[in-house]
C-alpha positions in Angstrom: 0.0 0.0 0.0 1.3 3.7 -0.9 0.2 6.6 0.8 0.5 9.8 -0.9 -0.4 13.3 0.7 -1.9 15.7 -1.4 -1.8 18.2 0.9 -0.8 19.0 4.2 -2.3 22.6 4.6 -5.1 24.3 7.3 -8.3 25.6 5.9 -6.2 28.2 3.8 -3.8 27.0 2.6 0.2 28.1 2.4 0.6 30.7 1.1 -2.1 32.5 3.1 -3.5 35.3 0.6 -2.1 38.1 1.6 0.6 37.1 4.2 4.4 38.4 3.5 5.7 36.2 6.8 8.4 34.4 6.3 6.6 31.1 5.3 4.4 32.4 3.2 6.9 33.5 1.0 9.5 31.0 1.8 11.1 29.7 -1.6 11.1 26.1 0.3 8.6 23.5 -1.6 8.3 22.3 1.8 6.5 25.6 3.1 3.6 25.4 0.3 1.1 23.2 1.2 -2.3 22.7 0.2 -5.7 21.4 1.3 -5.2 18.3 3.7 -6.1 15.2 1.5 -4.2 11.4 0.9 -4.1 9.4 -1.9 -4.3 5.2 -1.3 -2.8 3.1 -3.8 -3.1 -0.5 -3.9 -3.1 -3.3 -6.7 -6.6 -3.4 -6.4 -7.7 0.3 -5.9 -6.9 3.8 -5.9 -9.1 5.9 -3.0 -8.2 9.4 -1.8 -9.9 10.7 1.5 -11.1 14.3 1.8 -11.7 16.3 -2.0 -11.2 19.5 -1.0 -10.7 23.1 -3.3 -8.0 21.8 -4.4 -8.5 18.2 -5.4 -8.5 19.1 -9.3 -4.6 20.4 -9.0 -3.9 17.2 -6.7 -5.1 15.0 -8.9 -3.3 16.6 -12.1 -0.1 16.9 -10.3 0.0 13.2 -8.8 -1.1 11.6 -12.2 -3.9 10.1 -10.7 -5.5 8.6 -13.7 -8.1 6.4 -11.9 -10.1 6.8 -8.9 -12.3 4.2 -7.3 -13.8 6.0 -4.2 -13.7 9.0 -2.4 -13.9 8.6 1.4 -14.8 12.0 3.5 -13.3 12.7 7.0 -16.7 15.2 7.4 -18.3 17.6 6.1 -16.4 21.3 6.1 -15.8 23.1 3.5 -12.1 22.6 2.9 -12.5 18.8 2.9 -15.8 18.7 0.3 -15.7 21.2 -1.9 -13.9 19.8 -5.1 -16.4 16.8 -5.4 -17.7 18.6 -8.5 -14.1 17.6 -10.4 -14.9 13.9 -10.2 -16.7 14.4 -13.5 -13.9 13.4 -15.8 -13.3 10.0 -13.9 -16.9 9.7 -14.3 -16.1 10.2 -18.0 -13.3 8.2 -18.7 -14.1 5.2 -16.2 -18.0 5.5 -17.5 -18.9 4.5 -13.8 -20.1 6.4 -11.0 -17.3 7.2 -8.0 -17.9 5.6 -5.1 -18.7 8.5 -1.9 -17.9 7.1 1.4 -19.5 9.4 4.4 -21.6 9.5 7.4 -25.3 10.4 7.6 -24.1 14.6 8.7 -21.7 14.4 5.8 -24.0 13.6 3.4 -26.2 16.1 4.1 -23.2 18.7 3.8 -22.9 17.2 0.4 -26.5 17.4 -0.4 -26.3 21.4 1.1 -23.3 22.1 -1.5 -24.0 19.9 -4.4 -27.5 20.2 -4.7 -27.6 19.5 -8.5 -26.1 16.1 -7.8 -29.2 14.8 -5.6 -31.8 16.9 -7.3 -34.5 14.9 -9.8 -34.4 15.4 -13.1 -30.9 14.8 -13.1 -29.0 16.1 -16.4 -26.2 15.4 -18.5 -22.6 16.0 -17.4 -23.5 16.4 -13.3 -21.3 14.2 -10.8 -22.3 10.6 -11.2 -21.7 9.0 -7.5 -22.5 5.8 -5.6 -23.1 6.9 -2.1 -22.1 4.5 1.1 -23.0 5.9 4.7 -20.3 4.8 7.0 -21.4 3.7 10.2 -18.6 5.2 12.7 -18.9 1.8 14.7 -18.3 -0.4 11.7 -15.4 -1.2 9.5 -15.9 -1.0 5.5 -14.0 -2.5 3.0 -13.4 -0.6 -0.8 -11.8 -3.1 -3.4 -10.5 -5.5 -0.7 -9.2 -2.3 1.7 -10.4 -2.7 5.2 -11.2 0.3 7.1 -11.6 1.1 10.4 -13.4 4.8 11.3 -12.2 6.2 14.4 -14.6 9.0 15.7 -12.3 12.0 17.3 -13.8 15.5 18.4 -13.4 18.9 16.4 -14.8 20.5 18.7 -18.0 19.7 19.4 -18.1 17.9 15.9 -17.6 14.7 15.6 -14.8 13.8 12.4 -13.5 10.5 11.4 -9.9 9.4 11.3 -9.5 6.1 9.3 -7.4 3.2 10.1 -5.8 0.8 7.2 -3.7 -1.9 8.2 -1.2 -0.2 9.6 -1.4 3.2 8.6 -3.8 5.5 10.7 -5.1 9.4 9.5 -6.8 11.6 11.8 -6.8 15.5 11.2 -9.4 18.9 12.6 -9.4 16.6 16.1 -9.2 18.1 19.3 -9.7 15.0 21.4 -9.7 11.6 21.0 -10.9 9.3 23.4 -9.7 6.5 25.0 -11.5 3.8 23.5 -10.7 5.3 20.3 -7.4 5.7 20.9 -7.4 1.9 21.2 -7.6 1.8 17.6 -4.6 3.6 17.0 -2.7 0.7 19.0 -0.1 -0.3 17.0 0.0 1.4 14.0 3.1 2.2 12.0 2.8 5.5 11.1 -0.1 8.1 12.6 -0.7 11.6 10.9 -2.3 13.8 12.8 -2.9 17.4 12.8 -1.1 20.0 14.5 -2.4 23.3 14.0 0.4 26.0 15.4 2.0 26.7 18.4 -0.7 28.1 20.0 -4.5 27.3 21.8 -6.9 26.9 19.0 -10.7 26.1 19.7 -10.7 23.0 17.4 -7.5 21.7 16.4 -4.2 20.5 18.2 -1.6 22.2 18.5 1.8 21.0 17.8 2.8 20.3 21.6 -1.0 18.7 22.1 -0.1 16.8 19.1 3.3 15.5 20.4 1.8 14.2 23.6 -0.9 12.1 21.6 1.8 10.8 19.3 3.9 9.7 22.2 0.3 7.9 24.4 0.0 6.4 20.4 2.0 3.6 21.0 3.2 3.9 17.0 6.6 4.0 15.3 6.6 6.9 13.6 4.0 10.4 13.5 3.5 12.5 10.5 2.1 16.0 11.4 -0.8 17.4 9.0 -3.2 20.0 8.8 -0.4 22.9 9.6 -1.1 26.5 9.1 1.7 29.2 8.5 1.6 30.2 12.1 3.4 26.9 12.5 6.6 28.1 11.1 9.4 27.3 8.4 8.9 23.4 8.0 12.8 22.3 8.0 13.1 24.3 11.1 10.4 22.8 12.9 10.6 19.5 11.5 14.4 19.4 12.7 13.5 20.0 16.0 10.9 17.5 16.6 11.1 14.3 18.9 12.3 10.9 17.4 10.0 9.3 14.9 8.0 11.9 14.4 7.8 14.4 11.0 5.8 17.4 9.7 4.7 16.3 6.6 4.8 17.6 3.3 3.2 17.9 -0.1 4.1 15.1 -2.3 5.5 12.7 0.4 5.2 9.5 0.0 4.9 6.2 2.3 5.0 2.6 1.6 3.9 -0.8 3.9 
């Protein structure tokens, strides 16, 4: 299995419009990051989790040339709001993709992407086959079993995913106990780490720390980072063993 992130970034993105701070304008690949999103690659399928604005640049950049499934974390705007740009696989594969989300997240969908749901449907819309994950059930897409693991953003309730041994949690706040039971193990964790300082609804990168090190996992990949973080290779280098801020473009294999 190969894990690719398509983007690593907060709700805005890196550059922040606007922002002359140091990493916004940083010349450092590194230090540009877009919309948080994964790409899963196996023999068998090809699912990424979270479409967000900038899902039709992900998708051109990685070469993605087939997509089986699109599984959604919940239902904000920065994690939805490039479902429109499936309409070329639809195209290409002639099939609908398969959308993987709970009951709320569907109706975020339906609230955005009215057109899709609405009756008489027309030519060229978003053809999708529509699963509701149950957040006490595993699923399995093209022989990929997957565990949801419910975590708190806020007071809304998000899903990180578990696959074999690879887990993906990011805009959490809290995890639970029993939920971070299912974390046991893992090889690698990514996990979001906001900035440095208190935020309502996301870690921060110290908060983050102390759940990677309860994890019980070999290594921690930090996601989700705004530019209030700070330059990646300086933070990055200063980080405790086995654990990483990712980046845009990185790639892991199990």
């Amino acid at each position: 299995m190969k894990i690719t992130f398509l983007g690593t970034g907060t709700s805005q993105g890196i550059p922040f419009i606007g922002c002359p701070c140091p990493v916004c304008t940083s010349t450092n690949k590194k230090d540009n990051r877009l919309r948080s999103a994964i790409w899963i690659q196996t023999p068998d399928a090809s699912i990424v989790i979270d479409s967000g604005p900038d899902f039709r640049y992900q998708m051109l950049r990685e070469k993605i040339y087939k997509l089986d499934a699109i599984i959604f974390t919940h239902g904000h705007k920065d994690h939805i709001a490039g479902l429109d740009d499936i309409r070329p696989y639809n195209f290409f594969e002639q099939k609908p993709i398969g959308v993987y989300a709970t009951e709320e997240t569907q109706q975020a969908l339906r609230r955005e992407f009215a057109y899709i749901f609405s009756y008489p449907t027309y030519p060229g819309i978003p053809q999708i086959d529509m699963h509701t994950i149950n957040a006490q059930d595993t699923f399995t897409i093209n022989g990929i079993t997957i565990t949801p693991i419910r975590v708190l953003h806020y007071k809304l309730e998000v899903l990180g995913f578990r696959i074999g041994d690879f887990t993906y949690i990011t805009d959490a706040n809290y995890i639970a106990p029993e939920e971070m039971e299912k974390i046991y193990g893992s090889k690698a964790l990514v996990l979001n780490a906001l900035r440095h300082e208190t935020h309502i609804s996301h870690y921060t990168l110290s908060e983050a720390i102390a759940v990677a090190k309860s994890a019980k996992v070999d290594d921690t990949y930090f996601t989700h980072i705004s530019h209030q973080l700070g330059l990646h290779d300086a933070i990055d280098s200063d980080l405790p063993e086995g654990m990483h801020l990712a980046y845009d473009g990185l790639v892991l294999e199990f």
